[in-house]
Every structure is written in C-alpha cells, then in structure tokens.
C-alpha positions as CSV (number, residue, x, y, z in Angstrom):
1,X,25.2,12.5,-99.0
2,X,21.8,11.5,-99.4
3,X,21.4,10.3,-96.1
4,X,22.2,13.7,-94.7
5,X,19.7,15.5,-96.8
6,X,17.4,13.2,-96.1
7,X,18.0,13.5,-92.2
8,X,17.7,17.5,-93.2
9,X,14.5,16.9,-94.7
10,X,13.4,14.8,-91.4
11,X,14.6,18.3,-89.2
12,X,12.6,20.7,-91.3
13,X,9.3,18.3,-91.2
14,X,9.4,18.0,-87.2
15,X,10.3,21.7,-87.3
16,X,6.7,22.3,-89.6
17,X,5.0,20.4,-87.1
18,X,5.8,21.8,-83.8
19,X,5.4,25.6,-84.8
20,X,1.8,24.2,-86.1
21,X,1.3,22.4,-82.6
22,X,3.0,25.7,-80.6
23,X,0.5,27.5,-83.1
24,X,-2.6,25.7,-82.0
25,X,-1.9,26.4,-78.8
26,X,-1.3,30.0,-79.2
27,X,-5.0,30.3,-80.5
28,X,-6.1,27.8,-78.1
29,X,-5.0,30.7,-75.8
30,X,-6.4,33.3,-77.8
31,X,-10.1,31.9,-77.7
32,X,-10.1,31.7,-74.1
33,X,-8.9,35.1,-72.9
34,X,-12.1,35.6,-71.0
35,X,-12.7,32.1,-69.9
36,X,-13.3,32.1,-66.0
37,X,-10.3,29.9,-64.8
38,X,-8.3,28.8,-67.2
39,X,-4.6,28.7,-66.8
40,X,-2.5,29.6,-70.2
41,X,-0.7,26.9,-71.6
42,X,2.9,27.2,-73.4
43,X,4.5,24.2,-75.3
44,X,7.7,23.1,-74.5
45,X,10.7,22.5,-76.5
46,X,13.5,20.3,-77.0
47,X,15.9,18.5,-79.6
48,X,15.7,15.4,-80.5
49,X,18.5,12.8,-79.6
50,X,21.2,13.1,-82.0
51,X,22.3,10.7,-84.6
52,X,26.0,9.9,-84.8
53,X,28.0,10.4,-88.0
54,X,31.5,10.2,-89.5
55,X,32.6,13.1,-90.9
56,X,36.5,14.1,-92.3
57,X,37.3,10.7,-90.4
58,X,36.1,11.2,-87.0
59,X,32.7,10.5,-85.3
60,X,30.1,13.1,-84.4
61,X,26.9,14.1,-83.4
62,X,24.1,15.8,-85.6
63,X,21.1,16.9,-84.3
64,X,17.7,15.5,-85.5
65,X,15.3,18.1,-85.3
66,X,12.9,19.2,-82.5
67,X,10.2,17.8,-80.6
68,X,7.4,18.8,-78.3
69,X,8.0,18.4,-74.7
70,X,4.9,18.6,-73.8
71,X,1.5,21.6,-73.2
72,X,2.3,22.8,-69.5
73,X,-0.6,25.0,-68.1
74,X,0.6,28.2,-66.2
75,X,-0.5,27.4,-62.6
76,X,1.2,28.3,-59.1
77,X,-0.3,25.4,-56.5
78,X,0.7,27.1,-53.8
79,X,-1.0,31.1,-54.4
80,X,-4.2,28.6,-55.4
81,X,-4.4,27.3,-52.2
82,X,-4.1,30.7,-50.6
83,X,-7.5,31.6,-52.8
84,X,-9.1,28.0,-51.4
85,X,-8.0,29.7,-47.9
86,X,-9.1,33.1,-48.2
87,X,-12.5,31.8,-49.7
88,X,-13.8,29.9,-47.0
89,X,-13.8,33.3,-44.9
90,X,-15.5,35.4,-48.0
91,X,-18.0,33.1,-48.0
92,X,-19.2,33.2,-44.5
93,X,-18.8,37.0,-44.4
94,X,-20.8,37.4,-47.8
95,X,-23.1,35.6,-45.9
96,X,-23.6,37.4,-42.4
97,X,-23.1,40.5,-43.9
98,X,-26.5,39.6,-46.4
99,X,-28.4,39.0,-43.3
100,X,-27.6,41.4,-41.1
101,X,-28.6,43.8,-43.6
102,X,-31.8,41.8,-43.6
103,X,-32.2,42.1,-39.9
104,X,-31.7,46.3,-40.2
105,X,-34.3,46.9,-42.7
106,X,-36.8,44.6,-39.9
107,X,-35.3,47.0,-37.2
108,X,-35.4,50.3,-39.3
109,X,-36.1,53.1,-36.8
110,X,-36.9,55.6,-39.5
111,X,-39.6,53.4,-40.9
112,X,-42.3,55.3,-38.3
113,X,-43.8,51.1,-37.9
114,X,-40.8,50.4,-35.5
115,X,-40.8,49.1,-31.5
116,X,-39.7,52.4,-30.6
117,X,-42.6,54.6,-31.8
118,X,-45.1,51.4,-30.7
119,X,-44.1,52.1,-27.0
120,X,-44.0,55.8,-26.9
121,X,-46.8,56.0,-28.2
122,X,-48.3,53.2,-25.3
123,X,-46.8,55.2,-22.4
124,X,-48.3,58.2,-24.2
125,X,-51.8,56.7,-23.8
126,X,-51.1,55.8,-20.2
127,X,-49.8,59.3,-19.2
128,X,-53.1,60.6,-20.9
129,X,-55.1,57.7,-18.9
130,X,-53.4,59.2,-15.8
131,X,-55.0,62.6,-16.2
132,X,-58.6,61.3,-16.4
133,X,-58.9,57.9,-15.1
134,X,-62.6,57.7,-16.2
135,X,-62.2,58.5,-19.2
136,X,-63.8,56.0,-22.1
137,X,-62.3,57.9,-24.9
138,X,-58.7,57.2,-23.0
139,X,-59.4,53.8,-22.2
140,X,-60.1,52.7,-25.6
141,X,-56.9,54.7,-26.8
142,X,-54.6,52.6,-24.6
143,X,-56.3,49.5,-24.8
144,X,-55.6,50.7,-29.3
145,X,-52.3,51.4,-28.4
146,X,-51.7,48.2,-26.6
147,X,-52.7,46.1,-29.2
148,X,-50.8,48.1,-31.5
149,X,-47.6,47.2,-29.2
150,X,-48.3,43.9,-29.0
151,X,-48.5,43.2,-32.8
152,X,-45.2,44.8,-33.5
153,X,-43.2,42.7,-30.7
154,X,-45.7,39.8,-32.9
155,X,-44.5,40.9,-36.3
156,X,-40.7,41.5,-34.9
157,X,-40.7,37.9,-33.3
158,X,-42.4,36.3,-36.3
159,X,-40.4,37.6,-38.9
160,X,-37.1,36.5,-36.7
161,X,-38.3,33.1,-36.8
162,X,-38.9,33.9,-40.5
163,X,-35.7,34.5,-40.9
164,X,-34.1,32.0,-39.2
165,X,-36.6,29.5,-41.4
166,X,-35.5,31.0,-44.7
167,X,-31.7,30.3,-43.4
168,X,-32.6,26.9,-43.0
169,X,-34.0,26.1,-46.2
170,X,-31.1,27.8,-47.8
171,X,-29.1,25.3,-45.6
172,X,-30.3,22.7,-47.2
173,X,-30.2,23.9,-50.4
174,X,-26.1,24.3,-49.8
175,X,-25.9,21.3,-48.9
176,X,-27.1,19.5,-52.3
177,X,-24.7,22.0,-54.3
178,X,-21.8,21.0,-51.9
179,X,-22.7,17.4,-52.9
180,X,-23.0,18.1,-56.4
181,X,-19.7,19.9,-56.7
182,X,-18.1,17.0,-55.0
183,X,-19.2,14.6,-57.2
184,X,-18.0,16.7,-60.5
185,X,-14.6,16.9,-59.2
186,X,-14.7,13.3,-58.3
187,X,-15.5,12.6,-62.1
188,X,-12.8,15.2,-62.9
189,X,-10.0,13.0,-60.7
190,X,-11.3,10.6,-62.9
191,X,-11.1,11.7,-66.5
192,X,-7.6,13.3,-65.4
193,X,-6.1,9.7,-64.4
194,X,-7.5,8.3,-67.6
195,X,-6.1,11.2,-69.8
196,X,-3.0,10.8,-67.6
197,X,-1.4,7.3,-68.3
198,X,2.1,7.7,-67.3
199,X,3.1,10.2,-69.5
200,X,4.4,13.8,-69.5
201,X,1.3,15.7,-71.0
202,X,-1.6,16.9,-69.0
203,X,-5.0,16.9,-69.6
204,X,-4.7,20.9,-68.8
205,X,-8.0,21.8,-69.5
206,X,-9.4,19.6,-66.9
207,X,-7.5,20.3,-64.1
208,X,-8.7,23.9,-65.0
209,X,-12.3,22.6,-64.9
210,X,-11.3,20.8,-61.5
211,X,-9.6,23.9,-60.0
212,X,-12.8,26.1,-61.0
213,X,-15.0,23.7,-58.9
214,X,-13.0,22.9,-55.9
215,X,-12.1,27.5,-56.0
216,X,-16.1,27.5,-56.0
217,X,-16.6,24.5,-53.1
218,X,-14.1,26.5,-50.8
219,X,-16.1,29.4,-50.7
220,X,-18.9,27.2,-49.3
221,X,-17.7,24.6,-46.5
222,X,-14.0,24.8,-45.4
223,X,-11.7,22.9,-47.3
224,X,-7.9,21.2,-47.6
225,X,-6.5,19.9,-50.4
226,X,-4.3,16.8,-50.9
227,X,-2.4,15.7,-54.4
228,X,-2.3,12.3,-54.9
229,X,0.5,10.8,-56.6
230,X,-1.7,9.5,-59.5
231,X,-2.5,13.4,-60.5
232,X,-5.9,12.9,-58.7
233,X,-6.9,14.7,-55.1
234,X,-8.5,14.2,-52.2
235,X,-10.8,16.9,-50.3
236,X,-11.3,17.2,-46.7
237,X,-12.6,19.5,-44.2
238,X,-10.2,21.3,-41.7
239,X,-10.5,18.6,-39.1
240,X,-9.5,15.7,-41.6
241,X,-13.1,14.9,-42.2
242,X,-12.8,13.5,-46.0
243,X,-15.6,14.7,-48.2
244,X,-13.3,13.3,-51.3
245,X,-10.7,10.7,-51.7
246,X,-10.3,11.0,-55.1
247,X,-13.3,9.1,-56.8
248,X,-14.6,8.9,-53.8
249,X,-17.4,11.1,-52.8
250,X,-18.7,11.3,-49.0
251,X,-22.0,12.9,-49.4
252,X,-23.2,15.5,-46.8
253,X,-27.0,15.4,-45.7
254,X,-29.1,17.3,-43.6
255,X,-31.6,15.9,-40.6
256,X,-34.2,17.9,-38.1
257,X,-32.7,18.6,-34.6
258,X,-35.6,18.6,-32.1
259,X,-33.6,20.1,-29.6
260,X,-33.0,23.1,-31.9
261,X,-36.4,24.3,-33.5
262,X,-36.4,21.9,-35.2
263,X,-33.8,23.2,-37.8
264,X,-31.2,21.4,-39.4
265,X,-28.3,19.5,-38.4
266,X,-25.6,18.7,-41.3
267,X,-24.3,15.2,-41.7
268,X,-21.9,13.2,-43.6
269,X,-21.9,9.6,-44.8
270,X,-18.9,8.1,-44.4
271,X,-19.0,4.9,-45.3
272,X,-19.9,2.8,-42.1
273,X,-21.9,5.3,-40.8
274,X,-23.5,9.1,-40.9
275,X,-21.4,11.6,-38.6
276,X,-22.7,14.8,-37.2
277,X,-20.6,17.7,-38.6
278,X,-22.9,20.6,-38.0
279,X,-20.0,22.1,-35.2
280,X,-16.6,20.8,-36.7
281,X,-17.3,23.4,-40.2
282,X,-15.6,25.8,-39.6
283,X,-15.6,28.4,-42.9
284,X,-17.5,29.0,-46.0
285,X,-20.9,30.2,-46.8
286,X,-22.4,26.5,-45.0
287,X,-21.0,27.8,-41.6
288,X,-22.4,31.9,-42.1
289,X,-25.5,30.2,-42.3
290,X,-25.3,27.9,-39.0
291,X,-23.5,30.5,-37.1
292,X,-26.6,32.9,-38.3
293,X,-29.3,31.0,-37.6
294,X,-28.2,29.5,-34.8
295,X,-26.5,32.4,-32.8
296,X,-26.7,35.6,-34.1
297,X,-30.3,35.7,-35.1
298,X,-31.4,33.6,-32.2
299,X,-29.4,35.7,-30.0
300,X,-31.8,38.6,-31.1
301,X,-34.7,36.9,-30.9
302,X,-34.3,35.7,-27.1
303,X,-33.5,39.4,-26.4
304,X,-36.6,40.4,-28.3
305,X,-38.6,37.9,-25.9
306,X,-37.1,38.8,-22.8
307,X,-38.1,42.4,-23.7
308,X,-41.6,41.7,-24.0
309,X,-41.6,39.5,-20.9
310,X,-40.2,41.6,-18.9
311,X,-42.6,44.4,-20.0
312,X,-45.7,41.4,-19.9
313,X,-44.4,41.1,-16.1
314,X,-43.2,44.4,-14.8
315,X,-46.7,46.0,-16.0
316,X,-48.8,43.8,-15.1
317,X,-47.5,43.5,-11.5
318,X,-48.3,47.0,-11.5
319,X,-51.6,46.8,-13.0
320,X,-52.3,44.0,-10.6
321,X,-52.6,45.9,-7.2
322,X,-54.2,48.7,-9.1
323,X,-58.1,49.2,-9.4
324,X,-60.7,49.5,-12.2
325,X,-63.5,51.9,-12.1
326,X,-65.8,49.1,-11.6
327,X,-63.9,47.8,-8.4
328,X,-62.0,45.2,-10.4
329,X,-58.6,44.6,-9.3
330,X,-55.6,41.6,-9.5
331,X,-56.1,41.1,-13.0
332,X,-53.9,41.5,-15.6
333,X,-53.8,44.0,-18.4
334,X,-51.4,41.7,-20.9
335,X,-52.0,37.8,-21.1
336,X,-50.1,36.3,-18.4
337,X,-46.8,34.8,-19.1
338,X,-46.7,30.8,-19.4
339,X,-43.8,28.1,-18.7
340,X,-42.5,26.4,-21.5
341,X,-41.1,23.1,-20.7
342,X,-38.8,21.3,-23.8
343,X,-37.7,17.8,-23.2
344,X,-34.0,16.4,-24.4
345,X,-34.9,14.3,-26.8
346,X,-31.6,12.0,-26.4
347,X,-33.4,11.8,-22.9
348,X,-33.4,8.0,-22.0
349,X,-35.3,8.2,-18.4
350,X,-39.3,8.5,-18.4
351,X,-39.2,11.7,-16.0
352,X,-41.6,14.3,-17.6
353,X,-41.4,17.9,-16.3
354,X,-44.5,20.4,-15.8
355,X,-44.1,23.5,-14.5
356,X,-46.7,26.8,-13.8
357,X,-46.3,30.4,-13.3
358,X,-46.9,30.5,-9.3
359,X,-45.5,33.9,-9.4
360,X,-46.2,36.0,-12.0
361,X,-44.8,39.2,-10.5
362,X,-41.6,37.5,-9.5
363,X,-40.9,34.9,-12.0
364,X,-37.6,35.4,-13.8
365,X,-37.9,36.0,-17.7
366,X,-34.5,33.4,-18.4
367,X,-34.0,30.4,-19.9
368,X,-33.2,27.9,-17.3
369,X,-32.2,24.2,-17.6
370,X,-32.6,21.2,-15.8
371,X,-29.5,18.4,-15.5
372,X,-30.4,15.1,-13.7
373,X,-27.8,13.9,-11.5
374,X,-30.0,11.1,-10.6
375,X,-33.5,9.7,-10.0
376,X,-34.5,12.6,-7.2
377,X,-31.9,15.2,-7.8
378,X,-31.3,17.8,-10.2
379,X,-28.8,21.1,-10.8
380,X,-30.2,24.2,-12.7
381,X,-28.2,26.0,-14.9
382,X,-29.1,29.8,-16.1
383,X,-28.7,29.0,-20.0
384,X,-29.5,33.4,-20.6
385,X,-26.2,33.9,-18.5
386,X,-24.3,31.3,-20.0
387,X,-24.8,28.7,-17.7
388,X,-24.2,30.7,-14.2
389,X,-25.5,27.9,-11.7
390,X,-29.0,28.0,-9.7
391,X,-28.4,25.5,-7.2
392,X,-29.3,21.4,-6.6
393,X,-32.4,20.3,-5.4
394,X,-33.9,17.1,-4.8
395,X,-37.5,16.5,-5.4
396,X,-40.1,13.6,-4.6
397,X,-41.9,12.1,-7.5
398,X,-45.3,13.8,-7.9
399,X,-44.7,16.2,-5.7
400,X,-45.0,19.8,-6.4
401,X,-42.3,22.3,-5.4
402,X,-41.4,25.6,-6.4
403,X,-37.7,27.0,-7.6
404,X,-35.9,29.7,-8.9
405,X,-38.4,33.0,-8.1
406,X,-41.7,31.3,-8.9
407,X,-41.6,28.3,-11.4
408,X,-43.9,25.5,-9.7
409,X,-42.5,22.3,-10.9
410,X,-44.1,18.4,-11.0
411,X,-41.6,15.5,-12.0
412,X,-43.1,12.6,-12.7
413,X,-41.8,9.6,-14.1
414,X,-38.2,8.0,-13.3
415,X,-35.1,10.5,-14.7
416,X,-31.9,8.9,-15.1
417,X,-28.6,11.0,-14.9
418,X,-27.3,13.2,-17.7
419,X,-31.0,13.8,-19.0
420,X,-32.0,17.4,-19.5
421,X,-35.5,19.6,-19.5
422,X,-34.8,23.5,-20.7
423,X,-38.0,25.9,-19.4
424,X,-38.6,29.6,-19.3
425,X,-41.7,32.2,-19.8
426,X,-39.7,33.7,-22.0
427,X,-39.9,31.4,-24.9
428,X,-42.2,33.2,-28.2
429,X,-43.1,35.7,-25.8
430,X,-43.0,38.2,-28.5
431,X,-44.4,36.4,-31.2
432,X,-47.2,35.3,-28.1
433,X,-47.7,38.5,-26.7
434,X,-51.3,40.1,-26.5
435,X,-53.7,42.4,-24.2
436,X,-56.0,40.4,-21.8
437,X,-59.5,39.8,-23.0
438,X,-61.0,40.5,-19.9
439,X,-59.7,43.7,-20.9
440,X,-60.6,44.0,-24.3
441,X,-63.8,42.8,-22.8
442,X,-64.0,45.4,-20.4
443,X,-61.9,49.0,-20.5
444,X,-63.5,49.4,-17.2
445,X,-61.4,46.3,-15.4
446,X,-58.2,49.0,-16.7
447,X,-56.6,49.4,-13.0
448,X,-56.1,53.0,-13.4
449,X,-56.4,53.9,-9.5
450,X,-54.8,53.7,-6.7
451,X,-58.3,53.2,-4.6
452,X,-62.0,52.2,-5.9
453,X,-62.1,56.1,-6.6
454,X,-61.1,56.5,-9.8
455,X,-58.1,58.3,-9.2
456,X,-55.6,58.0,-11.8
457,X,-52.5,57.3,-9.0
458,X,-51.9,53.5,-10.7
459,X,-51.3,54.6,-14.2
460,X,-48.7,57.3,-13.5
461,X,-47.2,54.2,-11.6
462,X,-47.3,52.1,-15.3
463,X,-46.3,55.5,-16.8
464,X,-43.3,55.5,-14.6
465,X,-42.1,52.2,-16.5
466,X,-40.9,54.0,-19.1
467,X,-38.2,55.8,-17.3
468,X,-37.2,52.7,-14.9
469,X,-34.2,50.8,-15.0
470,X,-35.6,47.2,-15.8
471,X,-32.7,45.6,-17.0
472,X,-29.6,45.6,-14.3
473,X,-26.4,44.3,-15.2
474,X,-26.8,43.8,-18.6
475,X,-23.8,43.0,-20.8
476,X,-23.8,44.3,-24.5
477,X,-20.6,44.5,-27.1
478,X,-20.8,48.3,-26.4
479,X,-20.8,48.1,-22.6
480,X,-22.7,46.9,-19.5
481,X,-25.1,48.8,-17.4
482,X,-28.9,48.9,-16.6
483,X,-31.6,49.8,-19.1
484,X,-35.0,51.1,-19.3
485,X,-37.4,48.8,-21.8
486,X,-36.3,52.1,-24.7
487,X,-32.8,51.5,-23.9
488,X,-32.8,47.7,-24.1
489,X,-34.6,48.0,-27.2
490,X,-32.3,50.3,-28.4
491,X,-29.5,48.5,-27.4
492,X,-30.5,45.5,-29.6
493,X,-30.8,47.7,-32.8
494,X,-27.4,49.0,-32.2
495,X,-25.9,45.6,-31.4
496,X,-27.3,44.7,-35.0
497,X,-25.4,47.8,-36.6
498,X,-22.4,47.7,-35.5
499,X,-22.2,44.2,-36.3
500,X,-23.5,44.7,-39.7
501,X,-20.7,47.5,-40.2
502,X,-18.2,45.1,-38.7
503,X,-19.1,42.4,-41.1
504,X,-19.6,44.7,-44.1
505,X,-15.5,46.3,-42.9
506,X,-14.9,42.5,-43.0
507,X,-15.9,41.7,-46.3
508,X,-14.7,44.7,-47.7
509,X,-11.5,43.6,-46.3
510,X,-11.6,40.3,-48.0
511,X,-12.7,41.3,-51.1
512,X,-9.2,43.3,-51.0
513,X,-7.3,40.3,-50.2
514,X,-9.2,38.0,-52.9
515,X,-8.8,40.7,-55.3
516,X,-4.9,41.0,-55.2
517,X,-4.4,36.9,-55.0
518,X,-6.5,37.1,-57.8
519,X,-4.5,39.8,-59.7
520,X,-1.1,37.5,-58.6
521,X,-3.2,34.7,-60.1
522,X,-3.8,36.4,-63.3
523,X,-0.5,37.4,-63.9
524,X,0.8,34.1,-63.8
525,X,-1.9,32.1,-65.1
526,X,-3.7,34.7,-67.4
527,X,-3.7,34.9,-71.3
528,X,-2.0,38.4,-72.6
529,X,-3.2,39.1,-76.0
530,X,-0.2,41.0,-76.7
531,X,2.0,38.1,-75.6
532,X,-0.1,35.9,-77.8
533,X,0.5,37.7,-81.2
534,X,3.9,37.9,-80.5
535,X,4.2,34.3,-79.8
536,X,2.0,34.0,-83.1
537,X,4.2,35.7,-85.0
538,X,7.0,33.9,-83.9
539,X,5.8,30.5,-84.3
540,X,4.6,31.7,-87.6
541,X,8.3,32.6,-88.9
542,X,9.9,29.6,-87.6
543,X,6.9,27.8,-89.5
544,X,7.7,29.7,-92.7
545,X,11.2,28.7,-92.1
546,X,11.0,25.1,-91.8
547,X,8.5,25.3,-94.6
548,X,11.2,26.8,-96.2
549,X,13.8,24.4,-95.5
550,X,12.4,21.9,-97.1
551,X,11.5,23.6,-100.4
552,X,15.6,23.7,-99.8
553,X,16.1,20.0,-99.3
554,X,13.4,19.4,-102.5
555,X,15.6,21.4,-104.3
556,X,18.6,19.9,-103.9
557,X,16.8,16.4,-104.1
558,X,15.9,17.6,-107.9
559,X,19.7,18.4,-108.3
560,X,21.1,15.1,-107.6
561,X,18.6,13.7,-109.3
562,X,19.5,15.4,-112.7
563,X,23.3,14.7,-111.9
C-alpha cells in the first residue's frame, strides 16, 4: 500500500512541476507581447511511462505522472519564407521609389528655377534681340539669359551626378550591414547547434533572433534559405551564390569600376577567390540601388546631356553663318562641344584613341563605341540606340580619318581584338556647358544678322529653335515621335513621374502583400493576452491541484503512521 501512495505522491510532485514550468512559459509569453519577432511558445505534454502492478490477482498498468515534452515555438516555415520572398521586392521598391522622389523635387516645374522657365526666358531674349539687332541693352539680356541657361543645365547635371554619388556611398554602406548581419546569423547557427545536442527542446528564442536577422537581410540582397539537418542554415543568393553555409560567412566587398564612373562594383569572397556579383543580385534594397544608379538615373542624365548638346550644336550652327555688328562671323555663341574618348580598362593592346570635333554643325550628340576586331579594323556600335551598328572600318596607324558625321579619329599604338574605346560630345555636356568668352568678351561678335548690316534676320533664325523638331524618332515609355528642345525636356520630367507613380503603385502594393503575410504570421506566431490568462489560469488550477494532491497523500502518510 505504501508503495502506491508513494507512486501517488511521485504523480502530484511531477504534476507541481510542470504547471510551474507551463507557468513560466505563459509569462515568458506575457513579457514579450510586443517583442518584434518572437514566435509564442506552448509546452507540451505527455504521461510518463507506466509502472506495472498486480492488483486483485492480475497485472496492470498505472500511470506515473506527467512530463514535459518539450517548449515548441509557434512558427510556420513555409509563410516565413514567403515574407523572405516578398521582402527582397519591398526593398528595392522602398528604394526606387525614395529616389525618384528625389529626382522630382530636382525637376520641380513649379519651383519658377526649373529648365523650362531658363529657356523661355533665352528664346525670349533672342526674339527681343530680333527686333533691334543693335541693341546693347538686348545683347547683354541674352548674353544674362544665356548664362542663366547654362547654369541650370550645370546645376541639373551636377546634382545627377550628386545623386548618383550619394547612391554609391550608400552602396557601400549596405554592403558592411549585409556583412554584419551575415555574420550574427552565422554565430546564431552556432549557439543554436550548441544549445541543440540531440535532443527534443529548442533553443526557441534564438531561432527567433535568427529569423529576425535573416527577415531583415532579405529585404536587402535576395536571398534562399536552406535547413541543415543539424538545426543550422545556410544562405544563398538566387543564383546559388552562398553568402552562408552555416558558420560559414562569405563576406561581400565593394571595388571602383573604371569603366563605370568610377562607382562601385559588389564582390564576394569565396574562399579561393573574390567573384563579381554586381549583375547576378537580383532583389533587395542592394539591387534598387545598382539598378538606380546605374540605369535609371544615368538614363536621365545622358538625356539631360544630349539636350544640352544638341541645343550647344543646333544654335551654334545657326549662330555660325550669322554676323556680328562688328563684321564678326563663324564663331560660336556656346563653347564648342568636345570628344571624350574613355579607354576599356581590361583593354590588353597599346592602341590609344584621339578624336576632334571636325564638324561641329554635323557631329552626332551619341555615345558611340569602338570594338577591335584586330590590329587595323574596327566595328562601331551606337551605345544611345542600344547598340544599332555604324559600320567597320579599317584604319592605318597614325593616320587621321574621320567617321560617323564628323568625329576625326587618330589610333595609335597596336589594338588587339575584343578591346574597346567608348566616345561622344555628349559626355558632361550639361554639367560643361557655358557661353563663349569671345562672347562674354564681346556682345558685339552676337551674330544677330543675316548681312554686315545689322539686320536682325539671324536671330529670328535662333528664335525659330524653339519651335523646331530637333529630336526625330525618339522613343519614350509614353510614345515615340519628334520633339522640340521644350518637348524633350518635358518629356524627361514626365518619364520621371510616371515612373515615380509606378514605383510608389508598386510599393503600395507590396506593403499590402507584406502586411497580410504579416497578419497570417501573427496569427499563428503572435502572443494573445487573452489566450495567455486563460492559459494562466489554467495552469494555475491544475497547480493548485497537484499542490493539493499531495497535502492528500501527506495526509494519509500521517494516517498510517498513527495506525
């Protein structure tokens, strides 16, 4: 008899301890109702093995009490993966949409400083020069109003660059937090195994902590996740690239391309050797910022410059075969337009290129580029159309020849196949752009007339280049046509709104999704407080119980003994 009371006595004690273990929990659950990430945990139940007994004669079984299973966290692997997935793409629209707002309050039209009001107000000043071609009072207007121009395609192209600098510093500051956050969840695989050793319990709160870094990695730089079957996990980008294999961190790092501006490239270390990744990430905040920087804002920028050259070279030309009250005439009233020449620097032949602008009314305002096929012969690609094809020519070292509308070219040097020169007059044109000196200088040398006479018959010409279609075939996300230089200009401030609205409608969109996989994730993973009491109260009865039971078993302990 005593053996059963004792084994009673045994039941109630393991009963006290699990309702003051399912207890702990409960408030462990209560404390951390607004913790960012954790996952609720609920304790797990079940009897003990039984003990066998003879009882009237026969053998049976008598259970021995209760034990804890084990703490399991509340977590669905599969909806967190969908928030990994769903986060790269946030990230990268959080990030366009930041800079495209950026880029409308540069091009706000309603901020009376803008490109728009600049050249109305030059053509204004030319029409006004038209009407009395001696005038000195209208000559120093236009030659004010030029300047005025010119500064604002400066400050436009500058503050492009500016922006496309700032993007590339932020780059690099991304990539030391995607390197830090690698290496805590590599420390995290690590505490996990060690807290881990073959047994049923988890260390819950630090696959929490894990899940909370790699949720906050995702939305940086694309990610996959793979468990490992010692409760540790690997991290690799889309393409397989491992940036973790569980302890193992591959660190990303960032080096100067000279054939981009000098911006940076992103690279990762894999061991053996560093691997350029720069165009195989393909999500997160990481690739907003490259596909920024290195497409959408340069995009802009070349059409800014190709603006201002084509308006550099289209009034000039006019202003060229016009005359100044003083007889002047072939002189320009913007500085002339210059050939920038950019050598590949994985080049491995000696060629060097130099061009000159032999044609400064005819030159073409794209960015061209140069492909040697060999030691004498080249193609030329149109890099502004998307690499249309200018032809082949052959050359002869030192010689000087001229190609595509006016470019004057001198090789020198030996080229060897595959190495490539990029050139244009283009390049910084708006950041470059100014009126002549000799003008400055001079508002007499302003070719106003048609003749030595003074007439004003050469600016309504330059006056008519407001209203002339200088851009022909031009291809935009709203259409194609052919544009005036107001039209063009326009054209790129629209292009920048309707792809700020798009990415904005993006955003908004993903916000919705992240929203309801968060709301899923909440209701599965989440700490109710009414749950919690209930559970409390529960616990606490079943506590008082076995507490209970073994004031029972005490009594009837005193009873035998007084028997």
């Amino acid at each position: 008899m005593t053996t059963n009371i004792f084994s009673a006595l045994s039941s109630a004690k393991l009963g006290l301890l699990a309702q003051q273990l399912a207890i702990e929990v409960t408030g462990q659950n209560i404390a951390n109702v607004e913790t960012e990430g954790y996952s609720r945990q609920d304790v797990t139940f079940e009897a003990n093995t039984p003990r066998h007994a003879i009882k009237y004669g026969s053998m049976h079984q008598i259970g021995t009490g209760v034990r804890v299973a084990g703490i399991e966290r509340a977590h669905d692997q599969f909806l967190f993966e969908q928030i990994m997935d769903e986060g790269d793409l946030t990230g990268s629209t959080e990030v366009k949409k930041d800079i495209f707002e950026q880029l409308e309050v540069l091009f706000n039209e309603g901020s009376g400083r803008s490109l728009n009001d600049a050249l109305s107000s030059f053509f204004a000043s030319v029409h006004d020069l038209a009407t009395n071609a001696r005038g000195l009072s209208e000559r120093a207007d236009l030659v004010s109003k030029a300047e005025h121009l010119a500064s604002t395609f400066n400050q436009t192209g500058k503050q492009l660059y500016t922006i496309q600098r700032n993007i590339d510093s932020t780059i690099e500051t991304e990539v030391v937090k995607i390197n830090s956050l690698t290496t805590q969840i590599g420390k995290l695989n690590e505490s996990i195994h060690a807290n881990e050793p073959a047994s049923q319990y988890k260390a819950n709160d630090l696959r929490d902590n894990r899940d909370r870094l790699v949720k906050e990695l995702s939305k940086k730089i694309d990610i996959q996740l793979i468990e490992e079957s010692d409760n540790q996990i690997s991290l690799t980008l889309k393409d397989g690239t491992a940036l973790l294999l569980k302890d193992q961190v591959f660190d990303l790092s960032t080096s100067i391309n000279a054939n981009n501006e000098s911006f940076y490239d992103i690279y990762i270390d894999s061991g053996s050797a560093t691997k350029d990744i720069t165009s195989t990430i393909t999500g997160g905040e990481l690739r907003g910022y490259l596909d920024m920087r290195d497409t959408e804002v340069e995009s802009i920028l070349d059409k800014m410059n190709i603006l201002s050259a084509s308006f550099i070279q289209e009034f000039n030309g006019i202003h060229r075969a016009g005359f100044g009250v003083d007889g002047s005439s072939g002189l320009d009233f913007f500085s002339s337009l210059d050939v920038t020449v950019e050598h590949d620097v994985d080049n491995t032949g000696t060629a060097v290129v130099s061009m000159t602008n032999a044609s400064p009314t005819t030159i073409s305002v794209d960015e061209f580029e140069i492909t040697f096929t060999g030691s004498n012969a080249f193609t030329l690609n149109n890099l502004t159309t998307k690499n249309a094809s200018s032809g082949t020519f052959t050359f002869t070292t030192g010689s000087t020849f001229n190609i595509k509308d006016g470019f004057a070219v001198t090789i020198s040097g030996t080229a060897l196949a595959g190495d490539k020169v990029t050139f244009s007059v283009s390049e910084d044109a708006a950041s470059g752009m100014s009126v002549s000196s000799t003008i400055t200088a001079n508002t007499k040398k302003i070719a106003a007339g048609t003749t030595t006479n003074g007439d004003g018959g050469n600016a309504l010409l330059m006056a008519g280049l407001q209203n002339e279609l200088a851009f022909n075939s031009v291809t935009w996300s709203s259409g194609s046509g052919s544009y005036t230089f107001d039209e063009y200009y326009n054209a790129v401030v629209s292009t920048i709104g309707i792809e700020s609205f798009s990415a904005q409608a993006t955003l908004r969109q993903q916000e919705g999704i992240m929203l309801q996989l968060n709301s899923r994730r909440e209701s599965i993973s989440g700490v109710s407080i009414d749950e919690e009491m209930i559970k409390m109260i529960k616990f606490q009865q079943a506590y008082n119980a076995s507490a209970r039971m073994i004031s029972v078993v005490d009594e009837m302990l005193d009873a035998l003994n007084r028997m």
